[in-house]
N, C-alpha and C positions, 0 to 999 in steps of 0.2 A: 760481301756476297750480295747483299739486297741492290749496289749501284754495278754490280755485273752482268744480271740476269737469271739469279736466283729469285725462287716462287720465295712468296711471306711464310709459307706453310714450313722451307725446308731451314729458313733462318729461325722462324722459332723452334721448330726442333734443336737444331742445330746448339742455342745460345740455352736450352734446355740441359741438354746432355752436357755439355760446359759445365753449366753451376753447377749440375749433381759432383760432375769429377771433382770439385773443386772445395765439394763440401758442404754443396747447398740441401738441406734436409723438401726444401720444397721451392721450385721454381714459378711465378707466375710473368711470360712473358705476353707483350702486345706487340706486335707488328703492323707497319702499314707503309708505303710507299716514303712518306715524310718523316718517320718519326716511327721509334722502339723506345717502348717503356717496360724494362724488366724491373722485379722484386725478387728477392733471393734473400729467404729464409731460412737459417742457423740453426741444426740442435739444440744450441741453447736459448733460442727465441729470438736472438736478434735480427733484424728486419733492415736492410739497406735496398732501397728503390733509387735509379736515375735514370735519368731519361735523355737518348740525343735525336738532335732535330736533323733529320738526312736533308743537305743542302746540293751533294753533288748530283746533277741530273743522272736520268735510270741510262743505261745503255748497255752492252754484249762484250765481253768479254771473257768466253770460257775457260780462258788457258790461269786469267787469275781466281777464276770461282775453282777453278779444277785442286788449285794452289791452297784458297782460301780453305774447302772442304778438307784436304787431305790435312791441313795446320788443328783442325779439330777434332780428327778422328785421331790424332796423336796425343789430342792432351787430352782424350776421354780416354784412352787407354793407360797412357802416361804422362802427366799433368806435368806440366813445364813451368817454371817461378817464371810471376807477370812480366816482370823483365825481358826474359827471351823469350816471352809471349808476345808483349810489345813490340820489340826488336824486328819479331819474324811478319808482324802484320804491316809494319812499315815495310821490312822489306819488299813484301809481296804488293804491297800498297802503289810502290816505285815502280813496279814492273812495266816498260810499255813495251809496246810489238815493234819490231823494225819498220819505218818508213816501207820502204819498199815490199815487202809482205801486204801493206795495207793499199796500196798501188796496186800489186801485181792482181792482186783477189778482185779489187773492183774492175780491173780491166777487163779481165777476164770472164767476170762474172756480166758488165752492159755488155760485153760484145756477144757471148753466149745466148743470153736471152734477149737480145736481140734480132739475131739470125734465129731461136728457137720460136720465136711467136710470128716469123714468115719474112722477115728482112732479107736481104741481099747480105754478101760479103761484104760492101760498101758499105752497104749500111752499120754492120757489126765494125769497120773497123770507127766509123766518127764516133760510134757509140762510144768506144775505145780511148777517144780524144778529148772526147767531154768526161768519160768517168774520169782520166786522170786530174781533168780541170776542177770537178767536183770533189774527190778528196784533196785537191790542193786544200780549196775552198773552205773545207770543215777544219782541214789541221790548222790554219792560221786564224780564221774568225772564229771556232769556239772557243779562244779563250778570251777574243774581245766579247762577244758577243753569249751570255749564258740564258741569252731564252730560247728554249730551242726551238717553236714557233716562229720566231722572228726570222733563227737560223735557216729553219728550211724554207722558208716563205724568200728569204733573199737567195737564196743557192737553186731553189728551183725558177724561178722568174732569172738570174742570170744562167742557166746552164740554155733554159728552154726557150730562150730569146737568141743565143748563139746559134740552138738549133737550130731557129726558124730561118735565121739571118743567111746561114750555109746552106741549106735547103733553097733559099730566095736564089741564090747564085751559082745551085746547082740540083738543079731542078728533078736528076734523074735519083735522088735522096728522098728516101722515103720518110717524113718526119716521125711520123705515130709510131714507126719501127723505130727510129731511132731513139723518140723521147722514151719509152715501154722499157729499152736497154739500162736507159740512166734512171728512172722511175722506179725500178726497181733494187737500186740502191740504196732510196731512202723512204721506202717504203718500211713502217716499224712493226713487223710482221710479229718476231721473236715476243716482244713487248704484247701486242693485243692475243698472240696464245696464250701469254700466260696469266691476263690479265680475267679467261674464259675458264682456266684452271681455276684457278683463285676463287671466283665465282664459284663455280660447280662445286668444290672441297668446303665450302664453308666462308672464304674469306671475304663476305659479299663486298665490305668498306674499301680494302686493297685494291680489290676485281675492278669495280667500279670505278676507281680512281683512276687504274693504268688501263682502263677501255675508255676513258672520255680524254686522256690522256693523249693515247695514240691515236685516236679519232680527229682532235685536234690539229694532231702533227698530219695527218692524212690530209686534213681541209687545209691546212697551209699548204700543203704540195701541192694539191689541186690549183689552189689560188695559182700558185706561181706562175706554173705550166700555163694555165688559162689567161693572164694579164701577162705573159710571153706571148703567147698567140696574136692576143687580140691586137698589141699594142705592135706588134711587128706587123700583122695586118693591115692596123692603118696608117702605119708609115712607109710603109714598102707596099 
């Protein structure tokens, strides 16, 4: 849940309501973007703490959180042996989205808002050409590539150097309309809302983390876009 885009607040509850079903006379969990350290306390006094270190970077996917939540709200009802506990968390763990869902969305999505912030149709459809180029991008280099910093800094400095480069050769392309299209794909919106939730409920440590976080990935995008510009400016 915490590497799909669930808040800290709804996984400690969440791994809360868990050890009660399970037997825990008292739950004390810690949550934070890196790292959940639960302890779960026994009737009869015994005390087992462990801790994991979250290594897979944060990102959005509701259809597994949707999965993950509804797997918990079964075994607070009806507690399921660790077994088919296990079993179902892998499963749902394995779950990806069809290539093409993940295409059709972004296309859809730079060409939309690109003709929504004043573009031409021309302009919406390059937009169109570079989102497909840009989740090429992401599905092949994050798995070489696990900083995501580095990631968007490379993915925007190449998408927004092609822009420039097509714009150079056809002049009637509007670039800030078309970059605004692809920009806003990797813009990590989901991530700094709820990074302000987090904050506001209590969870200042979490908040903090996933707003310097995405702020970061913000300033890489920028970089990219800007050293695309500049650098296609002074070679062209």
């Amino acid at each position: 849940m915490l590497t799909n885009g669930a808040e800290v607040s709804r996984v400690e509850e969440t791994l809360n309501r868990m050890g009660h079903a399970y037997g825990a006379s008292q739950m004390n969990v810690f949550a934070i973007t890196s790292s959940i350290v639960v302890t779960m306390v026994f009737p009869e006094g015994e005390e087992y703490t462990q801790t994991r270190r979250i290594t897979t970077p944060a990102g959005t996917d509701f259809f597994k959180l949707e999965q993950a939540n509804a797997l918990s709200r079964q075994c607070c009802a009806t507690p399921l042996s660790l077994t088919d506990l296990k079993d179902k968390i892998n499963k749902i763990s394995k779950i990806k989205p069809a290539p093409y869902t993940i295409y059709l969305g972004s296309m859809l999505g730079a060409g939309g808002f690109s003709v929504f912030f004043g573009g031409t149709i021309l302009d919406g459809a390059i937009a169109v050409i570079f989102a497909f180029l840009l989740c090429f991008l992401q599905r092949h280099l994050n798995s070489i590539c696990s900083n995501t910093f580095i990631l968007q800094f490379f993915c925007s400095l190449f998408i927004g150097t092609g822009i420039c480069i097509t714009a150079f050769f056809f002049p009637v392309i509007h670039v800030d309309k078309v970059m605004i299209g692809d920009i806003m794909l990797l813009i990590p919106g989901i991530l700094m809302t709820n990074s302000i939730r987090d904050i506001l409920i209590g969870d200042t440590i979490s908040g903090i983390m996933r707003l310097v976080e995405s702020l970061l990935w913000a300033g890489a995008l920028a970089c990219g876009f800007m050293c695309a510009i500049w650098f296609v400016g002074g070679v062209l």
